[in-house]
PDB file as gemmi writes it, atoms N, CA and C in Angstrom:
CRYST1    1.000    1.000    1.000  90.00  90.00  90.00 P 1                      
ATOM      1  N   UNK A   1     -11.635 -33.621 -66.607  1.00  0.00           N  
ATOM      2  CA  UNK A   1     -11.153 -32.687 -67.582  1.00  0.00           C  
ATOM      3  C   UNK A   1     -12.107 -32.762 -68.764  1.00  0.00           C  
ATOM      4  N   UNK A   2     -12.804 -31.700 -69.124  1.00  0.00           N  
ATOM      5  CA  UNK A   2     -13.858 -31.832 -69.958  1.00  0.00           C  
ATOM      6  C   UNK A   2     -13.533 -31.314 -71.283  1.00  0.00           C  
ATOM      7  N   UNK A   3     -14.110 -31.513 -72.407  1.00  0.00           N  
ATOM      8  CA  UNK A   3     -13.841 -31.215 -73.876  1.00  0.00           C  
ATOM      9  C   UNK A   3     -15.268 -31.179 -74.322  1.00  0.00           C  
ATOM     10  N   UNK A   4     -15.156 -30.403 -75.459  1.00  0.00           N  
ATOM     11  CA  UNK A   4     -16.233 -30.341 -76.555  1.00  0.00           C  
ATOM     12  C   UNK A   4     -15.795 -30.589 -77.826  1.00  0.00           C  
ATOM     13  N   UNK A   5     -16.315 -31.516 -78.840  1.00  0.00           N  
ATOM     14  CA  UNK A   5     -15.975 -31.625 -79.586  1.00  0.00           C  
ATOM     15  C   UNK A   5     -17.355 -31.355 -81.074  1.00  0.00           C  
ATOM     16  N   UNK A   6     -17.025 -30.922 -81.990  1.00  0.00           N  
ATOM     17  CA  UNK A   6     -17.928 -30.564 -83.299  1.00  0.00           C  
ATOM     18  C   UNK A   6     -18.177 -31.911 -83.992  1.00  0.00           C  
ATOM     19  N   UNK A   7     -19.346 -32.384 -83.801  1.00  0.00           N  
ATOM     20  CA  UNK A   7     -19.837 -33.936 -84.566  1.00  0.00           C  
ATOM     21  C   UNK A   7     -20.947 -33.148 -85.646  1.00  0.00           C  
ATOM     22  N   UNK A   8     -19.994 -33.406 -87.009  1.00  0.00           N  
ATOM     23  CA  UNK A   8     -21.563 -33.919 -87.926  1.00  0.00           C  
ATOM     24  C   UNK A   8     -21.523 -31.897 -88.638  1.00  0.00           C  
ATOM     25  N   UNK A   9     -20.849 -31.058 -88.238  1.00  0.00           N  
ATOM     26  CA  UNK A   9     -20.585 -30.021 -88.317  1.00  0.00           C  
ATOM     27  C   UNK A   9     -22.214 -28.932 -88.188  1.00  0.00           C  
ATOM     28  N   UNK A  10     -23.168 -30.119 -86.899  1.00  0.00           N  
ATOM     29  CA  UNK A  10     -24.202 -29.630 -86.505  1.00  0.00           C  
ATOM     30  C   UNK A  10     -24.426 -29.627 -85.101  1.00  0.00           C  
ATOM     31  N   UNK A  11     -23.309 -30.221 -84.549  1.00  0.00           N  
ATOM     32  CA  UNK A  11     -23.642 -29.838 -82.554  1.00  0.00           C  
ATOM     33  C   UNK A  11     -22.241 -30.220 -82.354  1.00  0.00           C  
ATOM     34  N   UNK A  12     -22.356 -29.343 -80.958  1.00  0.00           N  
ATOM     35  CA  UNK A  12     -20.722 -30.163 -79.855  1.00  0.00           C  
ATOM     36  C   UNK A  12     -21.325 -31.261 -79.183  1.00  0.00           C  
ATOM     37  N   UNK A  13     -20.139 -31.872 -78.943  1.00  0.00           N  
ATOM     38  CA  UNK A  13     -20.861 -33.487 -78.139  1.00  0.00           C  
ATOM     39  C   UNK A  13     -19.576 -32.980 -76.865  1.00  0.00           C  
ATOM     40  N   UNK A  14     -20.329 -32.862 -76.097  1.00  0.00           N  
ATOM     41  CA  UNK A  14     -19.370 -32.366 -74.574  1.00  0.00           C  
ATOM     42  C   UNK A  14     -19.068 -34.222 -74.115  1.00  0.00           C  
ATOM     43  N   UNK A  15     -17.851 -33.894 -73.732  1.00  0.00           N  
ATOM     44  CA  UNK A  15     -17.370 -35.258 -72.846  1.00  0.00           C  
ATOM     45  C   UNK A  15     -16.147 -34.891 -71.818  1.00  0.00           C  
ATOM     46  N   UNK A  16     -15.719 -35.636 -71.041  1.00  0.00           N  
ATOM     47  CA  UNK A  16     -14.474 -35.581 -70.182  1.00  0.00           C  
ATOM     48  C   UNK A  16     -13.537 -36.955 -70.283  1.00  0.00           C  
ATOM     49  N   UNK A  17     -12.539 -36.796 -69.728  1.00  0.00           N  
ATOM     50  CA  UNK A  17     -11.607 -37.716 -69.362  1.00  0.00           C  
ATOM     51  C   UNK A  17     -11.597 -37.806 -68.038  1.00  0.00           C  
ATOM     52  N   UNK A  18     -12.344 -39.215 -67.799  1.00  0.00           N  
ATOM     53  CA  UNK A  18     -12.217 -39.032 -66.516  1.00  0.00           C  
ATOM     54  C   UNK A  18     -10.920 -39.754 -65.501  1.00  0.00           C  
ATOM     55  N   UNK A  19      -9.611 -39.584 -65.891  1.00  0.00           N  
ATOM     56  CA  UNK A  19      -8.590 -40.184 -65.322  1.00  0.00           C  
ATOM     57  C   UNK A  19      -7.919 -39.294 -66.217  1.00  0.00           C  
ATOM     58  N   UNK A  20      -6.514 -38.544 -65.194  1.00  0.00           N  
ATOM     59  CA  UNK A  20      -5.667 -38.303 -65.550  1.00  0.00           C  
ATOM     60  C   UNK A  20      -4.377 -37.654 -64.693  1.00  0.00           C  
ATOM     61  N   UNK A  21      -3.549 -37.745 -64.540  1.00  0.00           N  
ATOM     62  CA  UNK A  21      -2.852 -37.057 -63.966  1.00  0.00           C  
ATOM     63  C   UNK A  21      -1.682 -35.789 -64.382  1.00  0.00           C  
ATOM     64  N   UNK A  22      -0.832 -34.617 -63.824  1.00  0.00           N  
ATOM     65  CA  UNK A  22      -0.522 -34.189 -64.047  1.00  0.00           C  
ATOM     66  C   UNK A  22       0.183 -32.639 -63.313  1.00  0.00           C  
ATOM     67  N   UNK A  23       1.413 -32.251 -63.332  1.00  0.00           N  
ATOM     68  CA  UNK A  23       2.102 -31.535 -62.307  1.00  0.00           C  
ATOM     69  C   UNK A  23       2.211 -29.716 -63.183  1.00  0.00           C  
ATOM     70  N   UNK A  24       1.695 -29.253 -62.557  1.00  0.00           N  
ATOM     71  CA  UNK A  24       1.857 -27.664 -62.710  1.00  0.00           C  
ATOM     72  C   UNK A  24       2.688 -26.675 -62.248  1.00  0.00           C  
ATOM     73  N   UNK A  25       3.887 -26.336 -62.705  1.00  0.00           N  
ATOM     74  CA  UNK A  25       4.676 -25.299 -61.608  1.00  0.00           C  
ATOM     75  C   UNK A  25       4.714 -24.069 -62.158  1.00  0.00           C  
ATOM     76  N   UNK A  26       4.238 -23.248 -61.328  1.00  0.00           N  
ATOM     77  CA  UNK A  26       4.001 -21.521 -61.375  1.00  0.00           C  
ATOM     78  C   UNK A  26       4.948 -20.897 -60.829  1.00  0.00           C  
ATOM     79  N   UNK A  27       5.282 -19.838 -61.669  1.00  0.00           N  
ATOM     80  CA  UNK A  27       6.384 -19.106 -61.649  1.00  0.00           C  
ATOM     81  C   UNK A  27       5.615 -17.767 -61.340  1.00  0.00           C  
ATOM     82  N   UNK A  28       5.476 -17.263 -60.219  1.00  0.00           N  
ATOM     83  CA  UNK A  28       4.467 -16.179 -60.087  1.00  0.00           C  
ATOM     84  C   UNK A  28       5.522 -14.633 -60.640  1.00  0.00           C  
ATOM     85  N   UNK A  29       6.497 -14.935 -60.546  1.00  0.00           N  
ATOM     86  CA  UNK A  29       7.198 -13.891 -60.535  1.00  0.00           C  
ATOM     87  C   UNK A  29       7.524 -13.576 -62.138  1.00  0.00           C  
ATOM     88  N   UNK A  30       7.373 -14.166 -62.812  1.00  0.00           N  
ATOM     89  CA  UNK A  30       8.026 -14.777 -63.835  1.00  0.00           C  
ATOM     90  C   UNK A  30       7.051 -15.588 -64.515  1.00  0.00           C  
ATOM     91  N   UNK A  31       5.742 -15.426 -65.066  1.00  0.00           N  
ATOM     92  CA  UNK A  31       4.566 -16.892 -65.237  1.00  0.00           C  
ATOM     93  C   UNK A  31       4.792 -17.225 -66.748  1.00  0.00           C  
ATOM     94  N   UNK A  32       6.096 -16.166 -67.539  1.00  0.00           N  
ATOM     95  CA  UNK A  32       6.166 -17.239 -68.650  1.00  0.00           C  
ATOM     96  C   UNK A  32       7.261 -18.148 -68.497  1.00  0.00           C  
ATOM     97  N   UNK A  33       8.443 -18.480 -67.273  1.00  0.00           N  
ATOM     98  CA  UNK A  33       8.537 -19.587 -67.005  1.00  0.00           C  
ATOM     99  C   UNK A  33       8.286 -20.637 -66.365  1.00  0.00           C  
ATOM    100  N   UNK A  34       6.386 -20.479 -66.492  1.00  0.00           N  
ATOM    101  CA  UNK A  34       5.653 -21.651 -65.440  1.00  0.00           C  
ATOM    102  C   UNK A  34       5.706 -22.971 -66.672  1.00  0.00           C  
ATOM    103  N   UNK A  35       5.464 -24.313 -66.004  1.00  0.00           N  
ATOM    104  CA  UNK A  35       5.370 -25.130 -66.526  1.00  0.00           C  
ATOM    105  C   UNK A  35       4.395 -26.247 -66.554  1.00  0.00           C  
ATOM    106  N   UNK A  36       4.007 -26.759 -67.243  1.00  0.00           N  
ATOM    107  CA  UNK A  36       2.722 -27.966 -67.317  1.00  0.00           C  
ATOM    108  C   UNK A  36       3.251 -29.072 -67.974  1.00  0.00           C  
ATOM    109  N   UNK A  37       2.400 -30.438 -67.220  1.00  0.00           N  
ATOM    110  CA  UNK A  37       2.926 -31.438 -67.667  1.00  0.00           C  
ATOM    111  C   UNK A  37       1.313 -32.413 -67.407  1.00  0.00           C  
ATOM    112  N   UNK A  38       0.793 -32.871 -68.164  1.00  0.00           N  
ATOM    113  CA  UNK A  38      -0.124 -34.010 -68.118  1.00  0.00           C  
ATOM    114  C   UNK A  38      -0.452 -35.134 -68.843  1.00  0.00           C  
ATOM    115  N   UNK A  39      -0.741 -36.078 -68.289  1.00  0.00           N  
ATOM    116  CA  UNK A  39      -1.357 -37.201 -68.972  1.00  0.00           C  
ATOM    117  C   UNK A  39      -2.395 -38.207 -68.777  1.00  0.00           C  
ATOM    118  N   UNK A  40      -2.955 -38.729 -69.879  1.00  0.00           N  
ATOM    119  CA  UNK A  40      -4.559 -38.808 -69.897  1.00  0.00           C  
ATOM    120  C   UNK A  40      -4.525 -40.505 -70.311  1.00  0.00           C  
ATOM    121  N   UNK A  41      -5.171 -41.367 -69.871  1.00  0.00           N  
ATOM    122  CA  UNK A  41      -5.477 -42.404 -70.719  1.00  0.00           C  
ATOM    123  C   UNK A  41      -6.842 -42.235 -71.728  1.00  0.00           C  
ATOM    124  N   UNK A  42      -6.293 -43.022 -72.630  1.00  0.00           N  
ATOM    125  CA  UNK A  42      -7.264 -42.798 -73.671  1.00  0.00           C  
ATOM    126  C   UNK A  42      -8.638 -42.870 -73.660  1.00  0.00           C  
ATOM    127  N   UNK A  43      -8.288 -44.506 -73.169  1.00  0.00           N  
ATOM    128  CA  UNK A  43      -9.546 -45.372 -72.528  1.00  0.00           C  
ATOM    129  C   UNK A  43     -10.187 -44.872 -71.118  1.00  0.00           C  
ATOM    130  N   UNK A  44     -10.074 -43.515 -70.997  1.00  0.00           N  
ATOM    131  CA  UNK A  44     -11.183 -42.999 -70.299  1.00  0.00           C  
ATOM    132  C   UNK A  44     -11.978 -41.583 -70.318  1.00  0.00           C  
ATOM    133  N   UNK A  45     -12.635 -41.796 -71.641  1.00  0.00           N  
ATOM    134  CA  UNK A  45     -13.471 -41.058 -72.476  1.00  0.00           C  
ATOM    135  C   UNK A  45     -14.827 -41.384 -71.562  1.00  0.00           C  
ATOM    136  N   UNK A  46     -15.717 -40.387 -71.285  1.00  0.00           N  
ATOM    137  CA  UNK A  46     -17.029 -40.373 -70.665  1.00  0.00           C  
ATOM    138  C   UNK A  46     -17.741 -39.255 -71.896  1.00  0.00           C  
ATOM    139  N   UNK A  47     -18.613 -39.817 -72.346  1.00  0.00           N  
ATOM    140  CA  UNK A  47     -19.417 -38.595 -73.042  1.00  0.00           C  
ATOM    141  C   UNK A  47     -20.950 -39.264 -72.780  1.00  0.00           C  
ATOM    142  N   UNK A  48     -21.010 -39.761 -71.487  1.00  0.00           N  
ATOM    143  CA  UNK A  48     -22.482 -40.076 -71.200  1.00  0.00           C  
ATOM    144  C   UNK A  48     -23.122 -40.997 -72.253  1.00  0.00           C  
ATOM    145  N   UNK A  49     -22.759 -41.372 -72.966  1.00  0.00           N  
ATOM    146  CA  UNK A  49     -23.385 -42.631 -74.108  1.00  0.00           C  
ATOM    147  C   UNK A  49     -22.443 -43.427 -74.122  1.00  0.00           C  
ATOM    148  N   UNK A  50     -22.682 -44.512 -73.715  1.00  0.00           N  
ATOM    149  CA  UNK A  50     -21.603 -45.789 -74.097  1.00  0.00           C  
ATOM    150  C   UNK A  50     -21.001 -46.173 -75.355  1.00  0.00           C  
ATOM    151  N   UNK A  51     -22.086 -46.378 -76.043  1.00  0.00           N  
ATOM    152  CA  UNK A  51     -21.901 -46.901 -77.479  1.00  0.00           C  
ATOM    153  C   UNK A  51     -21.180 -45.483 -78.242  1.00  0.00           C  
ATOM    154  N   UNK A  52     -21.050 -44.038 -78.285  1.00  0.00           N  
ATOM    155  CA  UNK A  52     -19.947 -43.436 -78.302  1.00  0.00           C  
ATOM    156  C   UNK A  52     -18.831 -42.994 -78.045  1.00  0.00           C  
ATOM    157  N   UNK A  53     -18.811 -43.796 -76.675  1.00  0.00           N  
ATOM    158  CA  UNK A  53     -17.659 -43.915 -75.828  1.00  0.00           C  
ATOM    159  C   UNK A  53     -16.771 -45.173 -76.550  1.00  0.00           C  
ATOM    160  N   UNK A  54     -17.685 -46.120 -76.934  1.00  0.00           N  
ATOM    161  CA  UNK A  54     -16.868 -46.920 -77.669  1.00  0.00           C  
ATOM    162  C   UNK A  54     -16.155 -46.663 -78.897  1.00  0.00           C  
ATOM    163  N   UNK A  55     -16.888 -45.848 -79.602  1.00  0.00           N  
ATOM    164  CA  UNK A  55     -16.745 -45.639 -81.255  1.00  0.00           C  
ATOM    165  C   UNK A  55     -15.246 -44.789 -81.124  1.00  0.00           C  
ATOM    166  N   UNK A  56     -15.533 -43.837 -80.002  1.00  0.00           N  
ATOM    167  CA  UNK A  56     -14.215 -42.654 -79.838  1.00  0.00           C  
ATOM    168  C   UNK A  56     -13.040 -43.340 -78.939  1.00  0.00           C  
ATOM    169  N   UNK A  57     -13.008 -44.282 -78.677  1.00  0.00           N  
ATOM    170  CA  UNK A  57     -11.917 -44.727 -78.027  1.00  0.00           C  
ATOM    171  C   UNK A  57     -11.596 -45.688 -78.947  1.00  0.00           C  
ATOM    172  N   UNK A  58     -12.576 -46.286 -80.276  1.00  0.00           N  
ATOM    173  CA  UNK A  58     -12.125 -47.109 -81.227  1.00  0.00           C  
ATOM    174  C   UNK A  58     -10.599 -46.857 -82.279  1.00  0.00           C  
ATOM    175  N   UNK A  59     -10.878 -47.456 -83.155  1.00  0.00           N  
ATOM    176  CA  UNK A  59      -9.346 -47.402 -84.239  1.00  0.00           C  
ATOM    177  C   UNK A  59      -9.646 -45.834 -85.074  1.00  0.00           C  
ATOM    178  N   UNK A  60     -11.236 -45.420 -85.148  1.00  0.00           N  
ATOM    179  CA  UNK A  60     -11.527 -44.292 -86.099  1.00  0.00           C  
ATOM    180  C   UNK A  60     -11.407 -42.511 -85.354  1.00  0.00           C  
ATOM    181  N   UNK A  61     -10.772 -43.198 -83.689  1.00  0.00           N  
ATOM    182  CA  UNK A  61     -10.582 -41.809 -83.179  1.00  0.00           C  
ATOM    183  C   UNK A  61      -9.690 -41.975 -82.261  1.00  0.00           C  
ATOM    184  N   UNK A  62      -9.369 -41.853 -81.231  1.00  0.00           N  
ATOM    185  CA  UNK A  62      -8.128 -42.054 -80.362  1.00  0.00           C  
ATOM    186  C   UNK A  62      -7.528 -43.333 -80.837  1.00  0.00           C  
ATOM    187  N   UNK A  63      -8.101 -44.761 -80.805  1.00  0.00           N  
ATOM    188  CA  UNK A  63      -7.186 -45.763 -81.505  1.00  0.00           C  
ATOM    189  C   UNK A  63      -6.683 -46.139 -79.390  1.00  0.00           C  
ATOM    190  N   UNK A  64      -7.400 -45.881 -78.383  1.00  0.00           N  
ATOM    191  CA  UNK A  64      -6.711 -46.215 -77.205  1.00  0.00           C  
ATOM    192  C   UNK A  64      -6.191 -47.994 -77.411  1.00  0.00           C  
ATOM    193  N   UNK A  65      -6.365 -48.725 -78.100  1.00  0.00           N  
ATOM    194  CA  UNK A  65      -5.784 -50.043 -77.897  1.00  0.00           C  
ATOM    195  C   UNK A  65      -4.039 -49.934 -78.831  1.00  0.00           C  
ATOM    196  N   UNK A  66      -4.138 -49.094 -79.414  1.00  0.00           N  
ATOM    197  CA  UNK A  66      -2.985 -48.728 -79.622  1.00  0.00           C  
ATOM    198  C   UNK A  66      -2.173 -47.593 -79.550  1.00  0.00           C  
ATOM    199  N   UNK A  67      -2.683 -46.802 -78.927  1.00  0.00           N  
ATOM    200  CA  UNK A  67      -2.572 -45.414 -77.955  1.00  0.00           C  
ATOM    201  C   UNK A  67      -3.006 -45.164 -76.719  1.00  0.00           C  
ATOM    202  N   UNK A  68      -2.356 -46.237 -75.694  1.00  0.00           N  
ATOM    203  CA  UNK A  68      -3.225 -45.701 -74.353  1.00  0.00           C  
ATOM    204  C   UNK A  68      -3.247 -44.540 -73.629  1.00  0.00           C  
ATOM    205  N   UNK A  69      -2.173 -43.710 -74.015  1.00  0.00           N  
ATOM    206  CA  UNK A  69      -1.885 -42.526 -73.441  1.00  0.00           C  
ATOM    207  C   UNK A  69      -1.584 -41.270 -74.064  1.00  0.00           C  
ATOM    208  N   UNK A  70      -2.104 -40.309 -73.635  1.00  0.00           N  
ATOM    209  CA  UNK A  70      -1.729 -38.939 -74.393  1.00  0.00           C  
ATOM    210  C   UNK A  70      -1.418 -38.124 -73.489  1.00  0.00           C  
ATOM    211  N   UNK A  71       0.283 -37.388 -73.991  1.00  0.00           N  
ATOM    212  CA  UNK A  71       0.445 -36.557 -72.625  1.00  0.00           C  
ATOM    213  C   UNK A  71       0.542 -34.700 -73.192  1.00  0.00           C  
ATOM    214  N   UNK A  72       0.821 -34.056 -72.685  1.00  0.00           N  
ATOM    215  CA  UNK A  72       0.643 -33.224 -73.016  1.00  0.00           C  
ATOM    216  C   UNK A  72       1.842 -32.398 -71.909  1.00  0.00           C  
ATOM    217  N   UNK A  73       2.983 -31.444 -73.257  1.00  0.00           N  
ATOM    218  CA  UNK A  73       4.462 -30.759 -72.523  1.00  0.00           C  
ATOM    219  C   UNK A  73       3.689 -29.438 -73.076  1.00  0.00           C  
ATOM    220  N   UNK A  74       4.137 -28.143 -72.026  1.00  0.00           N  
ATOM    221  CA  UNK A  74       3.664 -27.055 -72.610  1.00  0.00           C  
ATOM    222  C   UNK A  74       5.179 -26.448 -73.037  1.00  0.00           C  
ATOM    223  N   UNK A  75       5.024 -26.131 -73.749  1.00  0.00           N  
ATOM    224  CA  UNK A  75       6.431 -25.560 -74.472  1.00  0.00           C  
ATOM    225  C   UNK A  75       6.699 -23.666 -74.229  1.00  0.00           C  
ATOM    226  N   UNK A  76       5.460 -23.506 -74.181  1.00  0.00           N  
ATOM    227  CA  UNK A  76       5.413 -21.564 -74.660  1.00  0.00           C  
ATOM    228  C   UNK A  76       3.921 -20.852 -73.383  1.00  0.00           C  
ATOM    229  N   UNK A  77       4.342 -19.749 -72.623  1.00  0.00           N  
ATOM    230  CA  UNK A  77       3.014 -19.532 -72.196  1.00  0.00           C  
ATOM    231  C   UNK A  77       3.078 -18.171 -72.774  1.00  0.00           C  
ATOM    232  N   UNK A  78       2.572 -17.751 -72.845  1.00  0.00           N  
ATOM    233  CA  UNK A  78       2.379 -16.078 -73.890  1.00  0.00           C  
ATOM    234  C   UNK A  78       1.286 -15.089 -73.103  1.00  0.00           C  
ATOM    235  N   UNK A  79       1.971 -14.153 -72.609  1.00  0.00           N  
ATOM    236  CA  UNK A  79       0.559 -13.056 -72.584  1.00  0.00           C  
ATOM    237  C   UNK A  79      -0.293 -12.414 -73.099  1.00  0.00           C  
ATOM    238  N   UNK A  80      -1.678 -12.740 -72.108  1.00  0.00           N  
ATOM    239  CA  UNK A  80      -2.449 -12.335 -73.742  1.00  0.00           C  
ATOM    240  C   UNK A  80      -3.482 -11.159 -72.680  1.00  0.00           C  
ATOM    241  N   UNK A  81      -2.835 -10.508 -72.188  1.00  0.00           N  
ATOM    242  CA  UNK A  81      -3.791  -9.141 -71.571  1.00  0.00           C  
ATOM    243  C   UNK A  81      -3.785  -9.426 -70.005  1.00  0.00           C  
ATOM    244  N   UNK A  82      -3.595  -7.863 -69.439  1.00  0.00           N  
ATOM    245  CA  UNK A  82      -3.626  -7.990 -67.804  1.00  0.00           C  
ATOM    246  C   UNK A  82      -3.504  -9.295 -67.324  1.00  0.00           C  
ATOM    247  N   UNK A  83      -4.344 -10.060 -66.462  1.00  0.00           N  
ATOM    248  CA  UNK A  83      -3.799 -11.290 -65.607  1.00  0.00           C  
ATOM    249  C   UNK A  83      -4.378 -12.679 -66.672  1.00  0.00           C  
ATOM    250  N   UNK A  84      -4.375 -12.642 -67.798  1.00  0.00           N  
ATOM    251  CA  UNK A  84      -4.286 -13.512 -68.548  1.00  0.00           C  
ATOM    252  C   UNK A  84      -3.217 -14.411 -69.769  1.00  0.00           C  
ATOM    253  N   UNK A  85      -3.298 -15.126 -69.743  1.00  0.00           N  
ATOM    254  CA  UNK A  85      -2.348 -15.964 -69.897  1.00  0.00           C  
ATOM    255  C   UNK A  85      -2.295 -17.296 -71.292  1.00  0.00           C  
ATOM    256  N   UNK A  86      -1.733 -17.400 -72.402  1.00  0.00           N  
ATOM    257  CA  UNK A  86      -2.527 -18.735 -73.493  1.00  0.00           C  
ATOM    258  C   UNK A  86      -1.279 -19.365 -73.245  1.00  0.00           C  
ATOM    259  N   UNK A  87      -1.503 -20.956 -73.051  1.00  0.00           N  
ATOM    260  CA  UNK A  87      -0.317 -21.627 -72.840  1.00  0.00           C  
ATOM    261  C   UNK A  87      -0.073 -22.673 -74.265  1.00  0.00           C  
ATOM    262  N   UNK A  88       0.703 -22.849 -74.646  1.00  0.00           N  
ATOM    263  CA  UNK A  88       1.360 -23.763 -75.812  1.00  0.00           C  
ATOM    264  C   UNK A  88       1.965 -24.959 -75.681  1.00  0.00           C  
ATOM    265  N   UNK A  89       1.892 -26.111 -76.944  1.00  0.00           N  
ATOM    266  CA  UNK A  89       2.781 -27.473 -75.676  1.00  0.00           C  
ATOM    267  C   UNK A  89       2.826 -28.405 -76.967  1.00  0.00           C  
ATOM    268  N   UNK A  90       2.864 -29.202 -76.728  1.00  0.00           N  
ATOM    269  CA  UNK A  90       3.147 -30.293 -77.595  1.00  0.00           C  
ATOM    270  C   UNK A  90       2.469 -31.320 -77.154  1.00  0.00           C  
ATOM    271  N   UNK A  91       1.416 -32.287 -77.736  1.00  0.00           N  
ATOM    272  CA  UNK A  91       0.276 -33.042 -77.631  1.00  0.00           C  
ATOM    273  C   UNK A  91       1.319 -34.257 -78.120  1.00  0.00           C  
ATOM    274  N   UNK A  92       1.138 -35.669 -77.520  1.00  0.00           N  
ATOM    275  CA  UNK A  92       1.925 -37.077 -77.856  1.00  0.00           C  
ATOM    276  C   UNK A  92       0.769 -37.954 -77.444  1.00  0.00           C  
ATOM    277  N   UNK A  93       0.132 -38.646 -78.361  1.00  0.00           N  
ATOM    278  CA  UNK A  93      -0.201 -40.086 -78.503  1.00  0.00           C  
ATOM    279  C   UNK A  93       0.470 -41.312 -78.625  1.00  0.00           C  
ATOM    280  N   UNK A  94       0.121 -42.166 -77.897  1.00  0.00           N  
ATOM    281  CA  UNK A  94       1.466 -43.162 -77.948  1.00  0.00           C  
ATOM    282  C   UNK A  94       1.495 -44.102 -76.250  1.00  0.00           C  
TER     283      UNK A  94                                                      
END                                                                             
């Protein structure tokens, strides 16, 4: 599961999580009552540099020794044009 994030407010620093699990149920008939459910450990940040892998899993960004997990409930999916779709949720560290 990959991310980009804005460092330094002069580049994205692309990384993934590489561990996570998580259950999807589609409501084809009906896709704003589909549902999402996932969760990520902290401590498995890949952004191809170690020594920033450390810094971002440190106390000054995820904090994974005292947040190993972040899950993620989608609360709202909303249509946003023909077969497209923005989904909404609630993010938990902890």
């Amino acid at each position: 599961m990959g991310f980009p994030v804005r460092c330094g407010m002069v580049t994205n620093v692309r990384g993934k999580f590489t561990a996570f699990e998580g259950i999807l149920k589609l409501d084809g008939k009906c896709p704003a009552r589909s549902e999402a459910y996932l969760s990520v450990p902290t401590c498995s940040v890949d952004t191809c540099f170690p020594e920033r892998d450390v810094h971002v899993t440190g106390p000054d960004f995820l904090n994974a020794a005292a947040f190993p997990l972040m899950s993620f409930r989608s609360g709202a999916i909303l249509h946003a044009g023909q077969d497209h779709f923005r989904m909404a949720g609630y993010l938990k560290a902890g």
